[in-house]
C-alpha positions in Angstrom: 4.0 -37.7 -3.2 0.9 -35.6 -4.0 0.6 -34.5 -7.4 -2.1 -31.6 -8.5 -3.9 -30.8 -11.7 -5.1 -27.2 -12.4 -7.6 -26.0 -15.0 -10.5 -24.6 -16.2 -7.9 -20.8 -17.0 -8.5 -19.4 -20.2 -9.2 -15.4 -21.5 -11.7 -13.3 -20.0 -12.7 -9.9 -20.8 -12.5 -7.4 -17.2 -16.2 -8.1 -15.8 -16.3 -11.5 -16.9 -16.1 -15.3 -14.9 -14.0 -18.8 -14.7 -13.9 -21.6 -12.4 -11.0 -23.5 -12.1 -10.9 -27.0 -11.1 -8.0 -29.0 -9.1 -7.7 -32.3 -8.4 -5.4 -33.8 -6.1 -4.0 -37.4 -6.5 -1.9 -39.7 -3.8 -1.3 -41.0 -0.7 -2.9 -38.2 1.5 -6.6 -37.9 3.5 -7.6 -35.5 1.5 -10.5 -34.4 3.8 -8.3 -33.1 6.6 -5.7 -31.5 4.6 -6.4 -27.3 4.2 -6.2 -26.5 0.4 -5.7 -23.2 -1.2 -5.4 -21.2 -4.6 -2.1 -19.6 -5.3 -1.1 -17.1 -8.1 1.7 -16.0 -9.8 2.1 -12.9 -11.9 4.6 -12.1 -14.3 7.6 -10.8 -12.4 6.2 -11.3 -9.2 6.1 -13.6 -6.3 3.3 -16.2 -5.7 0.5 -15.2 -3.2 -2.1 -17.2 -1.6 -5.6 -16.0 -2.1 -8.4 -18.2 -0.9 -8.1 -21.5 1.9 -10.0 -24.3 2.9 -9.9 -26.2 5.6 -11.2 -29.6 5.9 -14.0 -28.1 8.4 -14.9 -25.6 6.0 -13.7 -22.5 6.8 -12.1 -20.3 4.1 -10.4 -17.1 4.1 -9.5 -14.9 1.0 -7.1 -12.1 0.4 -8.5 -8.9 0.5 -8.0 -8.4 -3.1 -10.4 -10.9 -4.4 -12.7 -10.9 -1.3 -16.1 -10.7 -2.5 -15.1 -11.8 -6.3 -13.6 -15.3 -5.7 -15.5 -18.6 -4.3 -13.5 -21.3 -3.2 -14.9 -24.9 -2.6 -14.0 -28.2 -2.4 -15.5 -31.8 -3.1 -13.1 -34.7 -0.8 -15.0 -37.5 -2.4 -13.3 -36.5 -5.3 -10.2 -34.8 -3.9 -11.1 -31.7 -6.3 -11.0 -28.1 -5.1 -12.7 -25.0 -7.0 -12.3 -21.3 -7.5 -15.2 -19.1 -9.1 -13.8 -16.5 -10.3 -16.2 -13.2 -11.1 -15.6 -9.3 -11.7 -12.4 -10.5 -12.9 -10.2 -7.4 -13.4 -6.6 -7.2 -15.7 -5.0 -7.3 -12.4 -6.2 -10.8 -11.9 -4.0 -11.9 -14.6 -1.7 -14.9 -13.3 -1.0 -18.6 -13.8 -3.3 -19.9 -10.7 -2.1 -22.9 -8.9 -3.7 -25.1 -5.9 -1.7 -26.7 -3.0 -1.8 -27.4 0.5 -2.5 -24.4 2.4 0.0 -22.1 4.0 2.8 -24.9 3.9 2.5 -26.6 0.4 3.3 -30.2 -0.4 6.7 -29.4 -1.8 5.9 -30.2 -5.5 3.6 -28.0 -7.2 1.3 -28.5 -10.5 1.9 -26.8 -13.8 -0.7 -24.3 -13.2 -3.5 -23.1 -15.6 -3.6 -19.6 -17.1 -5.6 -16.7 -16.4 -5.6 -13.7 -18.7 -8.2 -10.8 -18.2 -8.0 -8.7 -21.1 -10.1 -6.9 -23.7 
């Protein structure tokens, strides 16, 4: 079983910047597996907005495109999001997982809340 920490979430004022951290622990080879950022907003479902693979290619949803830097580091089985021009629609508890088909257990999440 995998099991995934989020964090780095906080409050941010529209305009401003985070950079949240995951690490991933268990019995996987991290360096193959594709990772990705998920959110969840109030009343909403959870969307998938920026992959990894273990080559390196990434992809992002078209509404952070531009804004949002994912990254990962396998020696450390960590994966990053920089997150700037954050905007009040960014608001959501963020989560990391596998990539299109997640591990079947997910993290608590960390918050994000852009607001002034």
């Amino acid at each position: 079983q995998v099991h995934l920490v989020e964090s780095g979430g906080g409050l941010v004022q529209p305009g401003g910047s985070l950079r949240l951290s995951c690490v991933a622990s268990g019995s996987i080879i991290f360096r193959i597996v594709p990772m990705g950022w998920y959110r969840q907003a109030p009343g909403k479902q959870r969307e998938l907005v920026a992959t990894i693979t273990g080559d390196g290619t990434i992809t992002y949803a078209d509404s952070v495109k531009g804004r949002f830097t994912i990254s990962r580091d396998d020696a450390k089985m960590m994966v990053y999001l920089q997150m700037n021009s954050l905007k009040p629609e960014d608001t959501a508890v963020y989560y990391c997982n596998r990539a299109w088909l997640d591990f079947g257990s997910w993290g608590q999440g960390t918050q994000v809340t852009v607001s002034s």
